[in-house]
FIFI-861859 format. One record per residue (C-alpha): chain; x, y, z; residue number from 1; residue in three letters. Coordinates in Angstrom, 3 decimals. Example, Ala and Ser with C-alpha at 12.3 -4.5 7.8 and 13.67 -1.06 7.14 Angstrom:
// residues 2
A/12.300/-4.500/7.800/1/ala;
A/13.670/-1.060/7.140/2/ser;
This chain:
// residues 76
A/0.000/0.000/0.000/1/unk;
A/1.439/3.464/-0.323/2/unk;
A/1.323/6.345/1.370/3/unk;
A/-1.542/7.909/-0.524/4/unk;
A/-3.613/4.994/0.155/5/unk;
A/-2.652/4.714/3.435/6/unk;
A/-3.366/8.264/4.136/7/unk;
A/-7.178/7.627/2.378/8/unk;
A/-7.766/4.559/3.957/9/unk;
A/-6.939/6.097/7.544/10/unk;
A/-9.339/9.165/6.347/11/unk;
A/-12.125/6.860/5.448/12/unk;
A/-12.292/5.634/8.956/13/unk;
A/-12.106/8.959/10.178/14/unk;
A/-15.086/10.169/8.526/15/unk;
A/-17.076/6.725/9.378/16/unk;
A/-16.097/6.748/13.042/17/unk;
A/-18.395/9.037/15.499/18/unk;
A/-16.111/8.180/18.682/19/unk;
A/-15.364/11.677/20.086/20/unk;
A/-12.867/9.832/22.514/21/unk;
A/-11.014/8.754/19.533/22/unk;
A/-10.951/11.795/17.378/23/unk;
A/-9.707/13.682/20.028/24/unk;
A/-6.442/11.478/20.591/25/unk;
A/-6.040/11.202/16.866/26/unk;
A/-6.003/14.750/17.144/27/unk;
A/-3.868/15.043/20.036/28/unk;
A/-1.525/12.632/18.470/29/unk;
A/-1.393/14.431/14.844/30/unk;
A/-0.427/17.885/16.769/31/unk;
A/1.778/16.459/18.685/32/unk;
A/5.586/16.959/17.310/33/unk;
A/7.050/14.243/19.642/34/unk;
A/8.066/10.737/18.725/35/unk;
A/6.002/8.344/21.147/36/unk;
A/8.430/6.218/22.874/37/unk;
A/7.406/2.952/23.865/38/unk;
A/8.673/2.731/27.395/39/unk;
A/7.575/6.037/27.781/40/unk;
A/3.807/4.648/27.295/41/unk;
A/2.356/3.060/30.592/42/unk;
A/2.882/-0.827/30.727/43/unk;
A/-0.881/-1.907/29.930/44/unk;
A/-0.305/0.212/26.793/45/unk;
A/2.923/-1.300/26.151/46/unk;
A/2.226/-4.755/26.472/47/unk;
A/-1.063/-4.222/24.350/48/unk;
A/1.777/-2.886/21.717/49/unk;
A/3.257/-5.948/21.653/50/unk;
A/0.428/-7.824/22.144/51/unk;
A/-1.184/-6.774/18.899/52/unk;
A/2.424/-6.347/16.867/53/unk;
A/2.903/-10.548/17.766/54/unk;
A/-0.570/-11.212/16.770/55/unk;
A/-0.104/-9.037/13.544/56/unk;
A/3.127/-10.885/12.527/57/unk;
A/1.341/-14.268/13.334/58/unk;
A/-0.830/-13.258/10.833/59/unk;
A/-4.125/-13.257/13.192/60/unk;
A/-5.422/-10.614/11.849/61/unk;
A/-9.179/-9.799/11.238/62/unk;
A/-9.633/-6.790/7.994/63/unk;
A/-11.417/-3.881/8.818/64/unk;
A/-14.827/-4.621/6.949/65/unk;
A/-14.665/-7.826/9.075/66/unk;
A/-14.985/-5.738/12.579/67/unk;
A/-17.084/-3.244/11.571/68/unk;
A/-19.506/-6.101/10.648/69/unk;
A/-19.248/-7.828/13.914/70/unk;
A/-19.492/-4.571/15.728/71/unk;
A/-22.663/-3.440/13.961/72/unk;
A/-24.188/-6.915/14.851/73/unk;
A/-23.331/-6.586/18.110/74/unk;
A/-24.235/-2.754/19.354/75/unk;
A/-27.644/-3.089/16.751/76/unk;
């Protein structure tokens, strides 16, 4: 994927999402000028990291449409 995808793929699910508690660390992070470091992050966050990184590079992954289906289902 490249960059310009990337960057409309991450705006698609900006537009679709309605979590105020989200948009407002996406928009914390995007004005932020520091680099997140990772032992900086509290160690619930940190091991959720690496949590999710392992489970991505297992390959136990579940696409996007795939959640937002379940999701749906499950707050209808």
């Amino acid at each position: 994927m490249s960059i310009e995808e990337l960057k409309i793929e991450i705006a698609k699910k900006v537009f679709e999402t309605d979590d105020e508690n989200l948009l407002s660390e996406l928009d914390m992070l995007l004005s932020s000028n520091e680099k997140v470091v990772l032992e900086d992050l509290p160690k619930h966050v940190q091991e959720g990291i690496k949590r999710g990184l392992k489970q991505a590079e297992e390959g136990k992954l579940i696409p996007y449409d795939e959640v937002k289906k379940r999701l749906s289902q499950k707050w209808s």
